[in-house]
N, C-alpha and C positions, 0 to 999 in steps of 0.2 A: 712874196712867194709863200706860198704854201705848201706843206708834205703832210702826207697822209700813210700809213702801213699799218697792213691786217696780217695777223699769225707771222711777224715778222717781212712780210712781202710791200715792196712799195702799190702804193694804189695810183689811178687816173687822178688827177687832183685837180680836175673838172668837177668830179662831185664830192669834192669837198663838204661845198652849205648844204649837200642835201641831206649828207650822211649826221651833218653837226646840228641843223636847224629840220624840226619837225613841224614841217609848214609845207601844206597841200591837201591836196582831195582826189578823187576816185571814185572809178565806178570798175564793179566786176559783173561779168555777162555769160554766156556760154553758146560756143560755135559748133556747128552742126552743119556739116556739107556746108560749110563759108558761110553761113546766114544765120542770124542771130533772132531772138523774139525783142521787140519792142526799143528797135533801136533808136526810136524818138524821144524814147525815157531818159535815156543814156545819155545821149547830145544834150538835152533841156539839163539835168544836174548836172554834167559838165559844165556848161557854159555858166549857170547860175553859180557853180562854186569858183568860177575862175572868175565871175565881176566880183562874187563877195570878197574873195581872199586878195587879189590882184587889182580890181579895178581896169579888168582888161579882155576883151572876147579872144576867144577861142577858136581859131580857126579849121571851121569843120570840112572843109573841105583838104585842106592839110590832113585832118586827122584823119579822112577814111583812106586816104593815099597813103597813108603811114602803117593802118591797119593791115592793107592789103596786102600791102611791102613786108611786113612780118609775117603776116600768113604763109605767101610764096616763098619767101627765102629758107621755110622751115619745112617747106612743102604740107603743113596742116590745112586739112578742112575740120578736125574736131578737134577741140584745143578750151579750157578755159584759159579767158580773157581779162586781164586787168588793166585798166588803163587809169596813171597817173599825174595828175595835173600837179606842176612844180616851177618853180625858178630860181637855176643856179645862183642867179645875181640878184635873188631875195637878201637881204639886208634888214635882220630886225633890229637893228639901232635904227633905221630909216625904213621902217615899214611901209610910209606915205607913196617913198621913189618909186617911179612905173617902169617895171620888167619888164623882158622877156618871158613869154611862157617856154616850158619846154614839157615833153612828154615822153613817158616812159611808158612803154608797154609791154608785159609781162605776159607769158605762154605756158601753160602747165596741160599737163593732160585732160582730158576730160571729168568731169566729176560725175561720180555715183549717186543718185539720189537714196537718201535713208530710206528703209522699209520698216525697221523695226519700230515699235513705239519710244522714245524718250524723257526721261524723265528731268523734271527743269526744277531749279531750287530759286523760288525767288530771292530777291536783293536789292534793297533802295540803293539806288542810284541813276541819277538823271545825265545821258553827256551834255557836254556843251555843245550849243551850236549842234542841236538833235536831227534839225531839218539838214544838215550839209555831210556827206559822208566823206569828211576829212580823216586827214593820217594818224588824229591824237585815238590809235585804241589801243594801248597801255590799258589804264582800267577794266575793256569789255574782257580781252584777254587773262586778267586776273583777276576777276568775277568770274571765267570759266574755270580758270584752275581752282579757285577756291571751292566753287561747287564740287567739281569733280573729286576733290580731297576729300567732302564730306558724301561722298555715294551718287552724289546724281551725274548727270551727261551734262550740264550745259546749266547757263543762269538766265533768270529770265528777270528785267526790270522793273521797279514798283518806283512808283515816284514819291515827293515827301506828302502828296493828299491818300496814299495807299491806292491809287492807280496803277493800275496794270499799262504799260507802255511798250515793249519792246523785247526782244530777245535780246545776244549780245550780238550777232551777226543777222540778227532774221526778225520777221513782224510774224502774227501769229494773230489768227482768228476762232473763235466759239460758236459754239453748235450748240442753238437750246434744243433742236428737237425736229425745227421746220426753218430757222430763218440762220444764216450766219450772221454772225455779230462781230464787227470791227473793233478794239479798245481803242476809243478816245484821249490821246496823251500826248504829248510831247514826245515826238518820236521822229527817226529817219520814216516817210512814208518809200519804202522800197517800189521799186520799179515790176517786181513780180506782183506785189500786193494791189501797183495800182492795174495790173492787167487782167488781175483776178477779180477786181470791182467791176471791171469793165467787162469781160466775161459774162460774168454770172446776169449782169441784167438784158446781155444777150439771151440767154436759157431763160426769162425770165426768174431767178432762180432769188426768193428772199434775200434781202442782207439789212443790216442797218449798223450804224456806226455810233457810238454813245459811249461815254465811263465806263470802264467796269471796274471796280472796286475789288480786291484781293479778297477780302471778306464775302461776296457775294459770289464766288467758283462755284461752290456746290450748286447754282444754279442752273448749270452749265452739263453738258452729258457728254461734249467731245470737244477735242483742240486740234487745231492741224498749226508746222511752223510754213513759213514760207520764205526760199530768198531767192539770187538768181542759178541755184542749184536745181532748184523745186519746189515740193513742197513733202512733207512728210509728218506723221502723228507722234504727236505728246498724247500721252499716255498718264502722266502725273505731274501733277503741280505745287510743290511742297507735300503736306499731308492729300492732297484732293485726286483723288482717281477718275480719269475722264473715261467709260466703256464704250461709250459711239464714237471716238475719232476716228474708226473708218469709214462712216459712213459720213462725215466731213470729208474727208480726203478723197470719197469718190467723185464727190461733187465739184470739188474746186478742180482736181484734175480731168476732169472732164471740163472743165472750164477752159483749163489752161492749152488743151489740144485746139480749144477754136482760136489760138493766138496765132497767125502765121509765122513762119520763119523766113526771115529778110536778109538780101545783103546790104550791107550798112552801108546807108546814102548820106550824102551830106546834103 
């Protein structure tokens, strides 16, 4: 048997392993009249983080019954969305044993997208397991607060080659002037970034994808960040001042308007 108590109060001691062992993945999305953008993103890194982690598919047809199920019960059509892939009966002394999955879904209000420009302090550091947006972000989280202490909004990730790869919650693209530019790195490829690829060569609209190296910013004449919030401009990058990132941001967002809004199908 197990017991569990918070601020003195006994807890469900159902979740137990989940509160003890930090082992699972996610995705966050944002609902709008019940319909969401790019819900095939969502399913594909689900399903892909519950064979890596579990060795076990995901039942999607469950999960939009489940989504629904919590939308109605809260009476929301606009709500940000998190959905977490877990298993009570995970066991890491036997990591190999085949679970159950279980799923957790979380409801918050809606999100405001940023207008103002932000400023980002870069930071080596690479996560593990970059491709999988698993529950280990400890680090990204203290990589923001550590920027924040020293003046800036947020950090942004350099790898050990001096690549540029990632924000701490968001991917982030460059503006020379005529084309956007993807950074090349070991990174979560987010699910807004890849609909903004897929966008933009709807508009026929430049883009290319390559290194970019922290050393070479001043290259560069704007940033926009992007995750499933939106998208919004960076304004400064360490010492480097980007003055066109609205004229990125008007292009990706006009991008982002030709993505439909869906109810989630399994």
């Amino acid at each position: 048997m197990s017991y569990l108590s918070c601020n003195g109060q006994p807890m469900e001691t159902g979740l137990t392993p989940t509160l003890l062992v930090n082992y699972g993945h996610f995705t966050s999305l944002q609902v709008r009249a019940g319909a969401v953008q790019g819900w095939e993103l969502h399913l594909q890194r689900l399903q892909q983080g519950s064979r890596e982690l579990f060795g076990t598919a995901l039942d999607a047809g469950q999960l939009q019954q489940w989504l629904v199920q919590a939308l109605q019960a809260f009476a929301l059509e606009d709500a940000s969305l998190r959905i977490t892939v877990f298993s009570r009966q995970f066991d890491f002394r036997q990591p190999l044993q085949p679970v159950p999955l279980d799923v957790l879904i979380g409801l918050t209000p809606p999100a405001t997208v940023l207008s103002a420009p932000r400023s980002v302090m870069p930071m080596v550091y690479q996560r593990d397991l970059p491709h999988l947006k698993h529950v280990g972000t400890f680090p990204l989280f203290h990589l923001r607060r550590e920027a924040m202490r020293q003046g800036f909004d947020d950090a942004v990730l350099i790898d050990a080659k001096g690549l540029v790869s990632e924000g701490t919650t968001w991917n982030l693209a460059f503006w020379d002037g005529a084309q956007v530019v993807w950074p090349e790195a070991a990174a979560l490829r987010g699910t807004t970034e890849q609909l903004l690829v897929r966008s933009l060569k709807g508009l026929g609209q430049a883009q290319h994808r390559r290194p970019v190296a922290l050393e070479e910013l001043a290259g560069f004449s704007g940033a926009v960040a992007c995750n499933a919030t939106g998208v919004w401009p960076l304004g400064k990058m360490g010492g480097q001042v980007f003055e066109q990132s609205d004229a990125l941001l008007r292009v990706l967002r006009q991008a982002l308007v030709l993505t439909p809004w869906q109810p989630p199908q399994a």
